[in-house]
BALOBA-1460 file (C-alpha; in Angstrom, 3 decimals):
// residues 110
<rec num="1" residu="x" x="-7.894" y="24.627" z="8.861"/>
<rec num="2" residu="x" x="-9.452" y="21.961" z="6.477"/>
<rec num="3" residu="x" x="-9.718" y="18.028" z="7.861"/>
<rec num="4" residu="x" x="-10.025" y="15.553" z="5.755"/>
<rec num="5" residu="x" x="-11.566" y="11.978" z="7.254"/>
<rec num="6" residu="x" x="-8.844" y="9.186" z="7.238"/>
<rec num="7" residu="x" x="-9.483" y="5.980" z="8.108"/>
<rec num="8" residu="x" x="-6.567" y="5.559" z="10.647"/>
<rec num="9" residu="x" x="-6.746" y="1.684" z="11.096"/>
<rec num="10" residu="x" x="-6.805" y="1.223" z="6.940"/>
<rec num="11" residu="x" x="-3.337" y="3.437" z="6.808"/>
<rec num="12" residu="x" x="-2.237" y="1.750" z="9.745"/>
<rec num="13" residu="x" x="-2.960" y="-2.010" z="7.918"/>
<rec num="14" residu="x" x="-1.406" y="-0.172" z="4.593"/>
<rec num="15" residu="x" x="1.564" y="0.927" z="6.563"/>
<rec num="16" residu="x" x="2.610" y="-2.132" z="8.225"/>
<rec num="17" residu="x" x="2.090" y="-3.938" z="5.187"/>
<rec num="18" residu="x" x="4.277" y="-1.914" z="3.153"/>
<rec num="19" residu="x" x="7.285" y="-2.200" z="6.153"/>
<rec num="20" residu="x" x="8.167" y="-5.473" z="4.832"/>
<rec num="21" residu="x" x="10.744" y="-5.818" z="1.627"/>
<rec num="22" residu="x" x="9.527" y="-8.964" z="0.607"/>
<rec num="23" residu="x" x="5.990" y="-7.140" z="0.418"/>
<rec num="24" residu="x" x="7.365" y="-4.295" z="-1.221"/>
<rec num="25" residu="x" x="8.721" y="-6.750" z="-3.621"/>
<rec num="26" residu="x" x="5.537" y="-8.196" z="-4.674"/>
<rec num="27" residu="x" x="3.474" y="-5.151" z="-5.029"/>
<rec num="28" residu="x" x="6.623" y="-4.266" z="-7.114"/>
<rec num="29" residu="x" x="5.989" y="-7.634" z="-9.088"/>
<rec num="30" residu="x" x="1.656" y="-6.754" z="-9.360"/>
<rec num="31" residu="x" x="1.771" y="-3.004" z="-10.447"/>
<rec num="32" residu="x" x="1.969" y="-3.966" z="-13.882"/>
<rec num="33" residu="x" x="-1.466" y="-4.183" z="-13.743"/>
<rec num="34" residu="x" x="-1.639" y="-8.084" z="-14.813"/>
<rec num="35" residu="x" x="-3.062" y="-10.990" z="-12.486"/>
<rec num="36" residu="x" x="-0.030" y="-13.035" z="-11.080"/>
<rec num="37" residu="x" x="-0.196" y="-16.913" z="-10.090"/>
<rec num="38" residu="x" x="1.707" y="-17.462" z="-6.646"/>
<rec num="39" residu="x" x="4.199" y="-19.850" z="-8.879"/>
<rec num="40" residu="x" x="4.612" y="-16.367" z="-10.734"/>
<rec num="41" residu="x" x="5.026" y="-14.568" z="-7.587"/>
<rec num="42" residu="x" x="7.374" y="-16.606" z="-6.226"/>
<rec num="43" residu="x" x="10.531" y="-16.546" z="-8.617"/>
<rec num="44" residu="x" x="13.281" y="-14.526" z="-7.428"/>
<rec num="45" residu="x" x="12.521" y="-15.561" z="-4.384"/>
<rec num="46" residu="x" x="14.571" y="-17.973" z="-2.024"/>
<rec num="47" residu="x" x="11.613" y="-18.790" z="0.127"/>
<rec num="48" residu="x" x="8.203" y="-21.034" z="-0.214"/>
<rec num="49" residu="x" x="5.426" y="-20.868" z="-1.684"/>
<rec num="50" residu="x" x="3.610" y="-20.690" z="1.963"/>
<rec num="51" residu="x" x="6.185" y="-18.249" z="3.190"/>
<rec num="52" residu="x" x="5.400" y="-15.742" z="-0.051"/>
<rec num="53" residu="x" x="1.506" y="-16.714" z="0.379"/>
<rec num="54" residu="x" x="1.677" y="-15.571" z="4.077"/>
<rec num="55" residu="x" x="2.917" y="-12.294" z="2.912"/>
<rec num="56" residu="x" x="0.025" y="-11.945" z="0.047"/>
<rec num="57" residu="x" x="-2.434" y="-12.590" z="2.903"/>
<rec num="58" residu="x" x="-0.401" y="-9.764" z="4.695"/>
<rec num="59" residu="x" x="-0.954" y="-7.184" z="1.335"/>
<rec num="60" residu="x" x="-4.874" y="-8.847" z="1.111"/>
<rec num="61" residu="x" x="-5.554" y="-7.631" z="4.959"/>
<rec num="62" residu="x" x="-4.728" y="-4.768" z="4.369"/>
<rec num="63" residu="x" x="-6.719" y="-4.343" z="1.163"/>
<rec num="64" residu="x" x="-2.938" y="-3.651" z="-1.154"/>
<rec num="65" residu="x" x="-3.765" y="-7.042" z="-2.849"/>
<rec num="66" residu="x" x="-6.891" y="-9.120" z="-4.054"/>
<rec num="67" residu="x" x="-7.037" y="-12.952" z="-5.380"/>
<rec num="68" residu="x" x="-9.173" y="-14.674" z="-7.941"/>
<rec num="69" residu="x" x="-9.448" y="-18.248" z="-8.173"/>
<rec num="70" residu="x" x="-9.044" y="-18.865" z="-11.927"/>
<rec num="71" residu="x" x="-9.312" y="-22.921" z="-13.126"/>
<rec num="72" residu="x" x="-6.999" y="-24.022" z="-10.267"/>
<rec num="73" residu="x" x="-5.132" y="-21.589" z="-9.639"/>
<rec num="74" residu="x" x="-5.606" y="-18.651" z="-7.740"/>
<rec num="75" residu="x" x="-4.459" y="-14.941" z="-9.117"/>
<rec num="76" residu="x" x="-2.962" y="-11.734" z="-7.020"/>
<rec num="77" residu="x" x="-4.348" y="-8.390" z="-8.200"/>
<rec num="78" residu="x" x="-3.072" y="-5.263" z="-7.015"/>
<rec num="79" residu="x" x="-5.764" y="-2.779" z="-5.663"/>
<rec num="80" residu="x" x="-4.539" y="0.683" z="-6.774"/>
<rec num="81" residu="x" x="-7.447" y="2.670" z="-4.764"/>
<rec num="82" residu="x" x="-5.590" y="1.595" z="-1.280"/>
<rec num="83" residu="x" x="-2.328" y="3.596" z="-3.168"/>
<rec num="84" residu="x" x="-4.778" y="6.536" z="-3.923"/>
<rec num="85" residu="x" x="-5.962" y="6.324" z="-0.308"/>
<rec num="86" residu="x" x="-2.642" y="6.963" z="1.353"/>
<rec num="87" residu="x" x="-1.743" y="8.859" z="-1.443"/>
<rec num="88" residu="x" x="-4.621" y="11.605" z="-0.261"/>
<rec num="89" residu="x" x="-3.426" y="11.231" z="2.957"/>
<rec num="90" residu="x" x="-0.030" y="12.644" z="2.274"/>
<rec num="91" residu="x" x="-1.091" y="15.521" z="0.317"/>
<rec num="92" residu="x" x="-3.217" y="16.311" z="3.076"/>
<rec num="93" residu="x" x="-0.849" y="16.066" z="5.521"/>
<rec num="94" residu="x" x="2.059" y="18.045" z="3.051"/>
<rec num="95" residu="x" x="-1.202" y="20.673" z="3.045"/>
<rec num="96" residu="x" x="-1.355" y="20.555" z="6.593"/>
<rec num="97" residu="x" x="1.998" y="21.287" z="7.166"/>
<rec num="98" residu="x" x="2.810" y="23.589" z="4.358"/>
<rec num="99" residu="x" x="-0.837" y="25.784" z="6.128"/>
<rec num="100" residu="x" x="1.939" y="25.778" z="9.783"/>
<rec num="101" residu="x" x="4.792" y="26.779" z="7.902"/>
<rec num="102" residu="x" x="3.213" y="29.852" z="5.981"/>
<rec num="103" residu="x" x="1.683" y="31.077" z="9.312"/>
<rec num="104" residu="x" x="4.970" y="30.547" z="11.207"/>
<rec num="105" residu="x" x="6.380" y="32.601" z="8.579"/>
<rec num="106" residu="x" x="4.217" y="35.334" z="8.690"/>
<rec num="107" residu="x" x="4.543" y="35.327" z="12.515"/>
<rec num="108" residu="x" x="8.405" y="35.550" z="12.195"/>
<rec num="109" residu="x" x="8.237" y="38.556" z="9.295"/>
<rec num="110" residu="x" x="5.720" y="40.472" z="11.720"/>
């Protein structure tokens, strides 16, 4: 069987990130690739700026989201290679389990 190396603790960070709709939400709002302002970020929403930014800080610990201080303001990126990260991890794991099922198979035809 072929292992791949996951970092458990980044998926784990990703995860619980991601378990939060207001999160899901923003990464929602960032994957069209452009830079976002928190003033940006926060229409639609019926909450405060602080309450959005504490959720940004959320998607930044766990490496979904990066900001850039522009003039004054400060700009929310969304880091695609965290998406690519889990995304490997699923395949693997589909592999993984697709690797049981065959050999389960082949047990139960014998």
């Amino acid at each position: 069987m072929h292992k791949t190396t996951v970092n458990h603790q980044s998926l784990v960070l990703l995860f619980a990130a991601l378990g939060d709709p207001v999160r899901i939400h923003l990464v929602d709002k960032l994957s069209d690739g452009q830079g976002h302002s928190i003033t940006e970020l926060v229409e639609g929403f019926k909450m405060s700026r602080q309450a959005v930014r504490k959720h940004l800080q959320a998607l930044e610990l766990a490496k979904l989201v990066k900001s850039l201080k522009l003039g004054r303001e400060q700009h929310f990126h969304l880091m695609r290679d965290k998406f690519t990260e889990a995304q490997e991890y699923f395949i693997e794991v589909s592999r993984q389990w697709d690797e049981n099922l065959d050999r389960l198979k082949r047990y139960v035809d014998e």
